[in-house]
C-alpha positions, 0 to 999 in steps of 0.5 A: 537453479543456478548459482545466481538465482540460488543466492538471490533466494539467499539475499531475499530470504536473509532480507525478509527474516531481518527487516519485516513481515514474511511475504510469500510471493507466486514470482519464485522470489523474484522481485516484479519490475518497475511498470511502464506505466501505472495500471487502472483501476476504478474506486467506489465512493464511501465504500470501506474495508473493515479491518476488525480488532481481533484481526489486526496483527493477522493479515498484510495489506494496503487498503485504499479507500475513496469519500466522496467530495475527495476524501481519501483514506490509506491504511497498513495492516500486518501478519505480526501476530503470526511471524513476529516481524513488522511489515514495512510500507514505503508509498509514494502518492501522486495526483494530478497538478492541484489536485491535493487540498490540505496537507496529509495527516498520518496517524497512529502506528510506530514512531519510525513512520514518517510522511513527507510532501513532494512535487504533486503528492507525497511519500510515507513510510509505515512500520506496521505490527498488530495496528493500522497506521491510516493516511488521510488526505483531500483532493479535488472532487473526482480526482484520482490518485497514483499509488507505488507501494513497496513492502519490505523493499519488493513491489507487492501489489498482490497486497493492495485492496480496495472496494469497486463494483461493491466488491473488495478488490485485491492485486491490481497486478501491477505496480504503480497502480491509478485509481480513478473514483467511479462516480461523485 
C-alpha cells in the first residue's frame, strides 16, 4: 500500500468514527467519482418498502418510493443501534422543468436536518439514528426524478432501494441515479 492510499485509509476511517454511521464499502475506501451522467432505473407505482420498528436503528439506507398520480416518498434509516453513531444524508433531487407541484415537507428525525428548495428540485440533509426521517413531495404524473445521495460525505449508492418489477431493488451502481415510474 503506498503511503498515499495508506493515509487516505487513515483520513476515511478517522471521518467515519467521528461523523456518522460505519459504512463498509467493496471499493477499499476509495470514494466512487462523480458519474458522468445519471444512471436508469425504473420505479413500481404503490410499491413500498417497510421498514418495521424493531428494525429501525439496524440497517442504513435510502429508500425511494413512487404513488401514483406523482406522489413521491424519500426515507433514511440507520445502523445506530449496532455502531452508536448517526448516518448523515446530503440528497439533492432534480426534476424536470415543472415538474415539482407543492412544496416538500420533510418530517421527523433530528433538528440538524434541513430541506432546502432550488432551481428544479431541492436538497435535504438528514441525521438519521434509530428513526425514519421521510421527504415527501408531488410532481407531475409520470414524471421522473434525479437523486444524488451522499452518506457520510462519500457517494454510496450500494445504500439506495426501491421496488421495480415487484422486486426490492438495491445498488443502482451508480450515483446520481434517475428514476422514471413504469407506468401511470
Amino acid at each position: 500500500m503506498t503511503a498515499t492510499r495508506t493515509l487516505l485509509a487513515l483520513i476515511a476511517s478517522l471521518s467515519v468514527a467521528s461523523s456518522g454511521c460505519f459504512v463498509i464499502t467493496d471499493n477499499a475506501g476509495d470514494p466512487l467519482p462523480p458519474a458522468e451522467t445519471a444512471g436508469e432505473e425504473s420505479i413500481d407505482p404503490d410499491a413500498t418498502i417497510v421498514i418495521d420498528d424493531s428494525e429501525l436503528g439496524t440497517g442504513t439506507g435510502l429508500y425511494v418510493e413512487y404513488m401514483s398520480g406523482g406522489g413521491w416518498r424519500l426515507f433514511t434509516t440507520c445502523d445506530t443501534r449496532l455502531t452508536d453513531v448517526a448516518c448523515e444524508f446530503d440528497v439533492i433531487v432534480t426534476l424536470d422543468p415543472g415538474a415539482l407541484l407543492g412544496a416538500p415537507v420533510l418530517s421527523g428525525g433530528s433538528p440538524e436536518n434541513d430541506l432546502t428548495l432550488a432551481g428544479g428540485g431541492f436538497q435535504f440533509y438528514m441525521v438519521t439514528t434509530d428513526d425514519q426521517p421521510t421527504v415527501v413531495f408531488s410532481s407531475d404524473p409520470g414524471a421522473g426524478i434525479t437523486v444524488d445521495m451522499l452518506l457520510d460525505g462519500f457517494a454510496q449508492p450500494a445504500y439506495v432501494n426501491w421496488v421495480s418489477g415487484g422486486v426490492h431493488q438495491q445498488d443502482p451502481g451508480v450515483n446520481p441515479v434517475r428514476f422514471t415510474p413504469l407506468f401511470d
